[in-house]
VOTI-246099 format. One record per residue (C-alpha): x, y, z. Coordinates in steps of 0.5 Angstrom, whole numbers, plus 2048, in hexadecimal, padded with zeros to 3 digits. Each point is the difference from the previous one (the first is absolute). Layout:
BEGIN
XYZ
...
END
This chain:
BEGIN
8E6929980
7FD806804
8028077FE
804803805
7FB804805
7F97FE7FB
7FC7FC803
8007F97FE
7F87FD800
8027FA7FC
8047FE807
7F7800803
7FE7F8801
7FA7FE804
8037FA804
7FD7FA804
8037FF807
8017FA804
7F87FF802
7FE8017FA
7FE807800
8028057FC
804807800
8028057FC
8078027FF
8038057FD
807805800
7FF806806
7FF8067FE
800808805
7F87FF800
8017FA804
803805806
7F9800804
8007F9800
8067FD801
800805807
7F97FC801
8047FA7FF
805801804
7FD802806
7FC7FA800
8057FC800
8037FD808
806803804
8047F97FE
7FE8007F8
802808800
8077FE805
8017FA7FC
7FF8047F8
804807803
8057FC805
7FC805804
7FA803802
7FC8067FD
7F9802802
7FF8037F9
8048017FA
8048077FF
7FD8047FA
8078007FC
8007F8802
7F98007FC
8038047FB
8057FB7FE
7FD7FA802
7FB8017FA
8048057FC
8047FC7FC
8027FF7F8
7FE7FA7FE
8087FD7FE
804801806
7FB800805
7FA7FC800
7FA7FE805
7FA7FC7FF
7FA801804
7FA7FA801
7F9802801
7FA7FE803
7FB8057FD
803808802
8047FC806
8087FF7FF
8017F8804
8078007FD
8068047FD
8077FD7FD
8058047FD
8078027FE
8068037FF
8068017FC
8067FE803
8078047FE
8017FA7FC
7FB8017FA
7FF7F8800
7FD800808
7FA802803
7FD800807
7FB7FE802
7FA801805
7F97FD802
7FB802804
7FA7FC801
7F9802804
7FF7FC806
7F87FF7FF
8027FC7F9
8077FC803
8017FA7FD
7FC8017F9
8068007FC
8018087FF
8077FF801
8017FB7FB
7FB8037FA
804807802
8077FD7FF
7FF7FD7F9
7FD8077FE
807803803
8047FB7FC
7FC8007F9
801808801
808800801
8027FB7FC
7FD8057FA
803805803
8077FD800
8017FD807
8017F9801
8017FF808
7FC803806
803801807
7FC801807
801801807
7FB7FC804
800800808
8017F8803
7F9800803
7FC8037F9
8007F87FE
7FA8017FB
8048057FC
8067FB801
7FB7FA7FD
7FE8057FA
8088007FE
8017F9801
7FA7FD7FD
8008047F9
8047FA7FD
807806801
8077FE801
800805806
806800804
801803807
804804805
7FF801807
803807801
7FF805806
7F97FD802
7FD8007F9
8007FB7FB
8028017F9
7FD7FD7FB
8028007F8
7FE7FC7F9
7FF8017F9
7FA8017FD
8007FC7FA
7FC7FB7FF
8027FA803
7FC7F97FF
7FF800807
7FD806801
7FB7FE7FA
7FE7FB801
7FF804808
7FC8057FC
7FC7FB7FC
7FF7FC807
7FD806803
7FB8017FA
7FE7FA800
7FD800807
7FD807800
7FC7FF7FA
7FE7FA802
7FE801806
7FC8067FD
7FC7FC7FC
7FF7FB806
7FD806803
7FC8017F9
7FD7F9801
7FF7FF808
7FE806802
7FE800808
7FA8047FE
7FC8037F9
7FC8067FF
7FC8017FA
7FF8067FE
7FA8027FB
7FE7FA804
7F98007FC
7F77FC802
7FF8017F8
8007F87FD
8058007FC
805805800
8087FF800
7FF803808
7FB7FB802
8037FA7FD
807802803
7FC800807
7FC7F97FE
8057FD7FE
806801806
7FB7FF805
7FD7FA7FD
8067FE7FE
8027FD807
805807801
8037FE807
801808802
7FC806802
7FC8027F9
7FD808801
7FC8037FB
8018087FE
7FB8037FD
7FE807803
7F78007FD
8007F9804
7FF7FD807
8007FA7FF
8037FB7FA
8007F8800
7FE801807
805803803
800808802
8038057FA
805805802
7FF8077FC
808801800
8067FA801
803805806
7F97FD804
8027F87FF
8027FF807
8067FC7FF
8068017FB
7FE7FE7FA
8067FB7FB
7FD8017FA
7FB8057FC
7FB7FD7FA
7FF8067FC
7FA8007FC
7FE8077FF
8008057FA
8078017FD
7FF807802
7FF7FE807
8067FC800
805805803
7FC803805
7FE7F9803
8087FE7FF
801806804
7FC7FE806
8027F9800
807803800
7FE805807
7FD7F9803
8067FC800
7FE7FC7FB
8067FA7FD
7FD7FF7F9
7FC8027FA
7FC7FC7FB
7FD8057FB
7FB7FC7FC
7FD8077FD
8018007F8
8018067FD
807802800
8017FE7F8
7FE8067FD
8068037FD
805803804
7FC804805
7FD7F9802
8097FE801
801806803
7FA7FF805
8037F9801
807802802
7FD805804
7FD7FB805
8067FB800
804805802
7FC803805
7FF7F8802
8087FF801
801806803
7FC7FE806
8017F9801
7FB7FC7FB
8017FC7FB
7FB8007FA
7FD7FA7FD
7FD8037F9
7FC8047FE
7FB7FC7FC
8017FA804
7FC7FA7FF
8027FF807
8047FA804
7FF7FA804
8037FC805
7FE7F8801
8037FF806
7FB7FE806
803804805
7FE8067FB
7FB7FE7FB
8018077FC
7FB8007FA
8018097FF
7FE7FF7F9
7FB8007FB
8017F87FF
7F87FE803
8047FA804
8067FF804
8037FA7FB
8037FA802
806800804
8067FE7FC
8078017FE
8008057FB
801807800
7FD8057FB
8028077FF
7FD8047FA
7FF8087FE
7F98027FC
7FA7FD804
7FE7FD7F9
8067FC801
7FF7FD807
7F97FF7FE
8037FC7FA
8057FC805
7FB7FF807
7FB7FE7FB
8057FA7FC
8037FD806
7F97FF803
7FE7FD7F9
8067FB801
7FF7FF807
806802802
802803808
801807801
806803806
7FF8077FE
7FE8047FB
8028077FF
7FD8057FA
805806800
7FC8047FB
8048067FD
8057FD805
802808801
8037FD806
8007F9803
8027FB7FB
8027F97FD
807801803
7FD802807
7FB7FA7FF
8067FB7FE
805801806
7FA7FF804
7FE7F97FD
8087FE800
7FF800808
7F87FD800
7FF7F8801
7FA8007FE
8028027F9
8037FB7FC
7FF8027F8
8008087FE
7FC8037FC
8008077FC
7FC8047FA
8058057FF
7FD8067FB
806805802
8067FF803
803806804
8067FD803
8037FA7FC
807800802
7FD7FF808
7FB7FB7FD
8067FC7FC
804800807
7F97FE804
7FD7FC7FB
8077FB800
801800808
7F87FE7FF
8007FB7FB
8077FD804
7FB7FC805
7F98007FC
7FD8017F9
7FF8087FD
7FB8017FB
7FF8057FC
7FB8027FB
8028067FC
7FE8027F9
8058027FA
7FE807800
801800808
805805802
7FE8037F9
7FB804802
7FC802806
7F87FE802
7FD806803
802802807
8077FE7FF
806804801
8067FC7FF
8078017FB
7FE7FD7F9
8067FB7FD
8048027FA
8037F9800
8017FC7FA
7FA7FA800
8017FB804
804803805
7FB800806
7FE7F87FF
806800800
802803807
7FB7FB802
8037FA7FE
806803803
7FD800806
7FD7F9800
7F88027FF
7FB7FC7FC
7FF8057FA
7F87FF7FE
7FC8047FB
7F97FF803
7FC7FF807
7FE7FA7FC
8077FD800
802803806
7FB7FB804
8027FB7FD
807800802
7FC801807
7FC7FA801
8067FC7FE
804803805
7FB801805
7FF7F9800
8057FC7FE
8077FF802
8058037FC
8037FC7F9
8077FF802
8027FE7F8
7FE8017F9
7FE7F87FF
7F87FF7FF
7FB7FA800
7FB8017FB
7F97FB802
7FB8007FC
7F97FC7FE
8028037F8
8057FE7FC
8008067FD
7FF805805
8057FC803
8058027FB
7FD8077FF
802801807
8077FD7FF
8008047FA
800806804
8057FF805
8068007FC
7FF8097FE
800801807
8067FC801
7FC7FA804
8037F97FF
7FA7FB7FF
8047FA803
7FA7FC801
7FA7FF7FC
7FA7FC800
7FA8017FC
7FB7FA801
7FD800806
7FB7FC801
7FA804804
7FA7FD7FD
7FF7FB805
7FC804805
802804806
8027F9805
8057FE7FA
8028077FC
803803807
8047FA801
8038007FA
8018087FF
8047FF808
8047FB7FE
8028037F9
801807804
8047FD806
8057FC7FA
8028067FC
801805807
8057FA803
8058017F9
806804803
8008047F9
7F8803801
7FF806804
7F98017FE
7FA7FE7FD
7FA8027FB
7FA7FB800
7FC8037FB
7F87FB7FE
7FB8017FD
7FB7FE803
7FE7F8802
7F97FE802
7FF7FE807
806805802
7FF806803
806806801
7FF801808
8027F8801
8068017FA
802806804
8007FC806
8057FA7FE
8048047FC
801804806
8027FB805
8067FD7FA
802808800
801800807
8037F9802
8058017FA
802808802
7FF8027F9
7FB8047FC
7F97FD7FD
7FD8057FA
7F97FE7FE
7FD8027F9
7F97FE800
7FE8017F8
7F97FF7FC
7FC801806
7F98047FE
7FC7FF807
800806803
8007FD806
8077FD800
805804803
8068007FC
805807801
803801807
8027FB806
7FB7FA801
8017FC807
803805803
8027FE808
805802804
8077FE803
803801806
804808800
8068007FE
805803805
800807801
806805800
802802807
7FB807801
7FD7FD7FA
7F9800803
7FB7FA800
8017FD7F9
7FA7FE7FC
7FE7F87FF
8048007FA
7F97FD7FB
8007FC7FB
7FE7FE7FA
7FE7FD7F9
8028047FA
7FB8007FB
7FF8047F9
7FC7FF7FA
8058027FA
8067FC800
8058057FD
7FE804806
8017FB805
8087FE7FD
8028087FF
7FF801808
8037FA802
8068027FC
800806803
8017FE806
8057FB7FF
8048067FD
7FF804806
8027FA804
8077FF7FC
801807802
7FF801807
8057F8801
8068047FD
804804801
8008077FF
807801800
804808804
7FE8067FC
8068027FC
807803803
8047FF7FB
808804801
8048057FE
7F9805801
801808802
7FA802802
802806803
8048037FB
7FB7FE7FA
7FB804804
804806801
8027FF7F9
7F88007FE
7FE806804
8068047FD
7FC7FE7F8
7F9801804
802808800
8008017F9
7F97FC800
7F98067FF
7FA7FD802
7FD7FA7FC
8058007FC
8057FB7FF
8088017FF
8037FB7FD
8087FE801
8058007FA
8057FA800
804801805
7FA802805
7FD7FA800
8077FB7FF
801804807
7FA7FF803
8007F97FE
8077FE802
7FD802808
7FC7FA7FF
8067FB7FE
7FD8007F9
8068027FA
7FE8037F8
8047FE7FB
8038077FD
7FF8027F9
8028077FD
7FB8047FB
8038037FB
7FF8057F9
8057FE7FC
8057FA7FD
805802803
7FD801807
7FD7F97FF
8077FD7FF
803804806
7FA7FE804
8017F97FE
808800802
7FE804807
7FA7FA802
8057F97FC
7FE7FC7FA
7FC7FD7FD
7F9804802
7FA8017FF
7FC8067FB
7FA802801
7FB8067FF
7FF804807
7F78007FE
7FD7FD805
7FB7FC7FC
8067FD7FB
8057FF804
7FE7F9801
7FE7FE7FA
8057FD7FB
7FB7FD7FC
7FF8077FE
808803800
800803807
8067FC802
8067FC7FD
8047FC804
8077FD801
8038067FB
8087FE802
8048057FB
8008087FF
7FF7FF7F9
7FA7FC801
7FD805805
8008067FB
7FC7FB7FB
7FB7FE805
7FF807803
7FE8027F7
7FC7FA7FF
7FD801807
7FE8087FE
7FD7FD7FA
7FC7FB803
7FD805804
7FE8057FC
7F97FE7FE
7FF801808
803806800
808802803
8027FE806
806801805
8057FA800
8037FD805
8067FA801
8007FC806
8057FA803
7FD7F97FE
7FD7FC804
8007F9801
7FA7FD7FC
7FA7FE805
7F8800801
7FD8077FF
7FC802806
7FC807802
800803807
7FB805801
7FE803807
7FB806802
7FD804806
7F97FE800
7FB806802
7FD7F9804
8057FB800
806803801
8057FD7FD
7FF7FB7FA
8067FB7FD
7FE7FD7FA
8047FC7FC
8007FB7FA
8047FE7F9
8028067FC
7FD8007F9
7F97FE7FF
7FF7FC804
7FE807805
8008057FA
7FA7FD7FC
7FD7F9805
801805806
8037F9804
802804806
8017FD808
7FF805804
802801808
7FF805806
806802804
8037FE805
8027F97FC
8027FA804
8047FB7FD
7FB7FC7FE
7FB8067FD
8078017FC
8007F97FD
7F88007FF
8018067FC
8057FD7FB
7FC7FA7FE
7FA803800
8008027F8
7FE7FB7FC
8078027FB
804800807
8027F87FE
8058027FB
803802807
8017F8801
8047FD7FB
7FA8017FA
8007FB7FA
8077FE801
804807802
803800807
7FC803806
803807802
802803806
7FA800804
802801806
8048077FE
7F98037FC
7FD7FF807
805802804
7FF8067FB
7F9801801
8007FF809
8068077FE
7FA8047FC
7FB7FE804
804803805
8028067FD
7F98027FF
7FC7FD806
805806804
7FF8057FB
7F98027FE
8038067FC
8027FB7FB
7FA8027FB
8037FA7FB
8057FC800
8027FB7F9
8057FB7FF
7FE7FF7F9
8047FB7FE
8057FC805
8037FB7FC
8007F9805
8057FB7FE
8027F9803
805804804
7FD807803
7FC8067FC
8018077FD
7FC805800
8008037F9
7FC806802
7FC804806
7FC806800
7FE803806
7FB806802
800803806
7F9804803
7FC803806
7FD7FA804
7FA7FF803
8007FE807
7FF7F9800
7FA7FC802
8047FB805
806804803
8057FF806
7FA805805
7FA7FC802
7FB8047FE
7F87FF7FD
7FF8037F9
7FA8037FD
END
């Protein structure tokens, strides 16, 4: 929460506008006096009536001096704006009911229709509600209907009321799914289109530009001219007339029309400077391909520098050290890369970061012959980045398959809530390595996670991604989705000329979950060509018209006469008259010649038909698989079919479940949060976090400490017979292997002996406080565990108590906000969760209950960052509900975190 009066810098945010342009955003503040005079005196005589309800030539000094004097709690005003000009401004203010405000826009009538007023009514809801105000309300003039429209889309319950000539409007600001689901909507399409600008730009300009052979300048120039770039291509390099023969310009100001998109291949030194210029000349993007801003934090701080700068006056940043960006499509051919060639075109898209990596990427999807629609290498992705690229790629028909290398991950709460919209409608995948999230390559300026192993991949399964370890794998998985149908189930024919590779293969399906429901591994390809072809079509198209097969591997070695170019074609003409996918796996080939890794006999179908605006849809390509390594070939195809399982079912409602107070746990969290100093973390006695919990619907079985017998007994009698004993030690308190806990003690004589043997028990581990608890029906011991990740935000994780998570770490783990089905996956994941389901003859628990147990943590923790910890350790599930033996909760300042309910760019 901001301090009264201080200025609350953690409010700024550089934010993407309808257009794809951007803005800065920030709270106002009494330097902002001159430009909001300036801003005002732009503004029409209608705009002016329609704000003041009448006209003024120019604002009074005491109307300047309030409308940017404020204090930051109960009178709050944004500004937007484009360099050192205001283009908008919202605020509110505190009616006499504390809970209401009202509020106010102005918007500049040059930038009209960018959706200022939608970005700046976020901010002001985001502000209010953490500074206690939970309804807006606005007086609106009947004729100002784009004001009007900004309430009423925002996702809002508004109300209205139509008194003496003016419209009233009120509505609570909390969030509602509508208005989510709003401000995703908006994001979407700003981000997207700012990367559809990236990748079709009307006009380029090249600066640094160079005629040395060989230089980064010179082959950017090269390769967008020779590329087939549709648009006006410029060359700025102030020591040359004349580049690729066409005139050089000394500055980009000269170009003599605007210019979409700025290459840079200068100096880093020169890099802001020139960045500076483009800003002056109206340019709309940058693509930074200069390195050099890896060297420690100088070079981070240079690069902040620039994105700022870009932001702050309308550009976007693709960047620094990018290997560049491709478009396919012919009505733009755009290769402004290093790649020496535009690639084939095809349905996939590929984004990486470092340049090494796209290199890497470009390089292996030409090898296997696969077609690319676009690439984009983000470098230190200081700003555009793999969620900006994925919301475009969501609405692009030509990208059929998504790509990703993922070094870094600066926000995954808004990759998981993209990737899963994504991965809804075509297959995501993502490379990433075990140390990704870790640690941070050069030029990075991203949070690094404190998460337990495990939870990043797991955030990815959640969100519906193929999660792979490798660029390798990652093309694999490519070149059957780019070129085959999708398999619709696990069942899996299995071809081959080798009884033993045959069974190998089969062999190898059942790991990964595939049902090898047809086999056969005798087939007679010795013939030649004129009968071996026949045979294999036949044998093929048998085992794709069985119901139970979805796919097929073929795997040969090699047969005398045949050649796989033939093979690929017949195997697929069967794939595509059985509408299922054929794998080839050519093995034991040692000619050079022979091709045996990507897509053979590729051809091309009719294009699907386009979403509505979609734009032209690309000839969707076809194509055989092939592989050399069996292993490698079944792994993909599985892969896939788990991705198509996921994307069939149903993704359940994120869970709401009843007897919630979200109001009165946060005011009860922000009167805790009082005693909390600095990075300290306070943690809640007993009572606290029963308290807290009980907000949630969740109910701690009372237990009672005690020092001595009698107190134990009198304890005993206040809670009900029988009870429960245990030591208070966090580490021994669940372990009655070692004398920590002893059950069912029904009689005050039985009590007092077991408090005297428990103390002697203990004594090797020392002396410990003692406590008696009611006894609770006997049940599985389970753990919860939720923490507020400096990356992930919050991270649920639950497994079966005891050693199954204290010694085999057999933990699942989940990223709130859950849904339903997020929640069910989250209690089967464990390898021990089967003695939750009627293990070695005992009876399934109440899984239903534990679930509903963990939708109400998950809850719990998705709305309170400032819940540093929270364990439930253990709850005891039985066949008829849980108990929750025990919780610890502590309580700490927060980061604000990456992915918030204001639509911002990060650093």
């Amino acid at each position: 929460m901001a301090e009264q009066g201080q200025y609350p810098e953690y409010w700024e945010a550089d934010v993407v506008l309808r257009d794809g342009r951007t803005g800065h955003l920030r709270p106002v503040s009494p330097a902002d006096a001159e430009a909001l005079q300036a801003f005002h005196m732009r503004q029409s005589q209608s705009s002016i009536y329609l704000r003041f309800f009448t006209y003024k030539a120019k604002l009074s000094g005491r109307e300047l001096k309030r409308f940017t004097n404020v204090d930051y709690r109960d009178r709050v005003a944004f500004v937007i704006t484009l360099g050192p000009e205001i283009v908008g401004i919202g605020r509110y203010d505190r009616l006499d009911d504390p809970t209401e405000a009202e509020v106010a826009f102005n918007i500049s009538d040059e930038h009209q229709g960018r959706g200022i007023g939608s970005i700046l009514l976020e901010h002001l809801a985001a502000a209010a509600r953490e500074n206690g105000i939970r309804r807006f309300s606005a007086e609106v003039l009947p004729e100002n209907r784009k004001m009007l429209s900004v309430f009423a889309d925002a996702g809002y319950e508004v109300r209205r009321a139509f008194d003496d000539g003016v419209i009233a409007l009120d509505f609570d600001i909390d969030p509602t799914d509508k208005s989510r689901a709003v401000m995703e909507s908006r994001e979407h399409r700003a981000e997207a289109r700012s990367v559809a600008d990236l990748l079709a730009p009307s006009s380029i300009a090249v600066i640094g530009a160079s005629r040395e052979w060989g230089s980064v300048g010179y082959q950017l120039m090269e390769h967008i001219v020779e590329g087939g770039y549709t648009g006006s291509v410029y060359a700025v390099n102030p020591e040359a007339f004349e580049l690729a023969g066409m005139v050089s310009y000394g500055k980009i100001s000269e170009i003599p029309e605007p210019v979409s998109l700025a290459v840079i291949a200068v100096p880093y030194d020169q890099v802001q400077c020139v960045a500076e210029e483009c800003a002056a000349a109206g340019v709309k993007h940058l693509l930074v391909v200069s390195a050099g801003f890896d060297d420690g934090e100088a070079g981070l701080a240079r690069q902040r520098r620039l994105v700022r700068y870009a932001r702050a006056n309308g550009m976007r940043v693709l960047g620094p050290a990018s290997l560049g960006l491709i478009n396919t499509r012919p009505e733009v051919s755009l290769n402004a890369s290093m790649a020496p060639a535009l690639p084939r075109r095809g349905g996939l898209g590929l984004f990486s970061q470092s340049a090494a990596i796209g290199v890497l990427l470009y390089a292996a999807a030409q090898r296997r012959r696969l077609g690319l629609s676009s690439t984009i290498s983000a470098g230190n992705r200081a700003d555009v980045s793999g969620n900006d690229v994925m919301q475009y790629w969501e609405d692009d028909a030509d990208t059929k398959v998504v790509g990703l290398y993922l070094e870094s991950v600066g926000n995954p709460r808004k990759f998981s809530r993209i990737a899963r919209r994504l991965a809804s409608g075509k297959p995501v995948i993502v490379a990433k390595s075990d140390v990704t999230g870790l640690q941070l390559p050069p030029g990075h300026s991203v949070r690094l996670t404190q998460a337990p192993q495990g939870a990043l991949d797991a955030m990815l399964r959640q969100s519906g991604v193929i999660r792979v370890a490798t660029n390798e794998q990652l093309m694999d998985v490519a070149q059957i989705a780019c070129s085959q149908p999708l398999p619709r189930g696990r069942g899996l024919a299995v071809l081959s000329n080798s009884a033993a590779l045959g069974r190998v293969l089969a062999d190898a399906a059942v790991p990964l979950e595939l049902d090898a429901v047809h086999l056969r591994a005798d087939l007679d390809l010795d013939r030649g060509q004129s009968v071996a072809l026949p045979v294999l079509r036949e044998a093929v198209a048998k085992a794709l018209a069985d119901e139970a097969v979805h796919s097929a591997v073929v795997t040969l070695l090699p047969a005398p006469g045949l050649d796989n170019d033939s093979i690929a074609e017949t195997l697929l003409d069967c794939s595509l008259e059985a509408g299922k996918p054929v794998v080839a796996v050519f093995t034991g080939i040692m000619d050079p010649g022979q091709y045996t890794e990507g897509v053979l006999a590729a051809r091309e179908q009719a294009p699907a038909a386009p979403e509505e605006d979609a734009g032209a849809a690309v000839p969707l390509p076809v194509g055989l698989p092939c592989f050399s390594s069996p292993g490698a070939a079944v792994t993909a195809l599985a892969a896939l079919v788990r991705y198509t399982e996921w994307a069939g079912r149903e993704h359940g409602h994120y869970a709401e479940p009843g007897g919630v107070d979200t109001e009165a746990a946060q005011a009860f969290v922000d009167e805790q949060m009082a005693r909390v100093a600095n990075t300290d973390l306070l943690r809640l006695g007993p009572a606290e976090t029963a308290r807290l919990l009980g907000f949630y619907g969740i109910s701690v079985l009372p237990s009672l400490p005690f020092r001595t017998d009698d107190e134990a007994v009198k304890a005993a009698d206040e809670l009900g017979w029988p009870v429960v004993l245990k030591t208070m030690d966090e580490h021994l308190r669940h372990r009655l292997d070692l004398g920590g806990v002893r059950l069912n003690i029904s009689s005050e004589q039985s009590l007092r002996s077991n408090i005297s043997e428990m103390r002697t028990a203990l004594e090797p581990y020392g002396s410990f406080e003692l406590e008696v608890q009611s006894m609770a029906p006997s049940g599985q011991g389970c753990v919860l565990r939720a923490i507020e990740d400096p990356l992930l935000g919050p991270v649920l994780s639950f497994g079966i108590a005891g050693d199954a998570v204290n010694l085999l770490d057999d933990w699942a783990h989940g990223i709130p906000p859950l849904t339903s089905v997020d929640v069910a996956d989250l209690v089967r994941t464990p390898r021990t969760s089967r003695r939750l389901f009627g293990y070695q003859g005992l009876p399934k628990v109440d899984v239903a209950a534990l679930e509903d147990l963990i939708a109400r943590v998950a809850l719990l923790k998705d709305e309170h960052p400032e819940i540093a910890l929270l364990e439930i350790n253990p709850v005891l599930v039985s066949v008829q509900g849980v108990t929750v033996l025990s919780a610890d909760i502590r309580l700490g300042n927060p980061q604000q975190r990456t992915d918030s309910a204001r639509r911002a760019l990060r650093d």
